[in-house]
N, C-alpha and C positions, 0 to 999 in steps of 0.2 A: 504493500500500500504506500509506502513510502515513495513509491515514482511516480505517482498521482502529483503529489505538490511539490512544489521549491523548498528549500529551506525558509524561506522568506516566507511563504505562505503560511507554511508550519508554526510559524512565528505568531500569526495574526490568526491563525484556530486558537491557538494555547490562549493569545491573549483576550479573544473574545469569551475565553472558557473562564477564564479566570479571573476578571473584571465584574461580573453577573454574581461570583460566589464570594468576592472581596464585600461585595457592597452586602448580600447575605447576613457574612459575618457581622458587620459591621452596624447592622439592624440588630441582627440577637444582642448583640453586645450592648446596643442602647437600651433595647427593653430591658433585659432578663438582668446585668450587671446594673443597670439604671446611671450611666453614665450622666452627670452631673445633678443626680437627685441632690434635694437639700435636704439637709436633718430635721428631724424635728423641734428640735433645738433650734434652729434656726428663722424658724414660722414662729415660735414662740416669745421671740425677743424686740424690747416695742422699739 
């Protein structure tokens, strides 16, 4: 299968593969870690 594409091609599969599942992560990682949540502590100080 590799004589189907260029190296150069191969380059721009991988990276359309892996742009899609960067962004993925980077969504779970805001929900589920809650990247920049504030403390409660913090809502509570006047």
């Amino acid at each position: 299968m590799s004589e189907l594409l260029s190296p150069l091609e191969w380059f721009f599969v991988v990276l359309l593969a892996v742009v899609p599942l960067a962004g993925l992560g980077l969504h779970l990682w805001i929900m589920f870690i809650g990247h920049g949540k504030r403390d409660q502590n913090d809502e509570q100080a006047p």
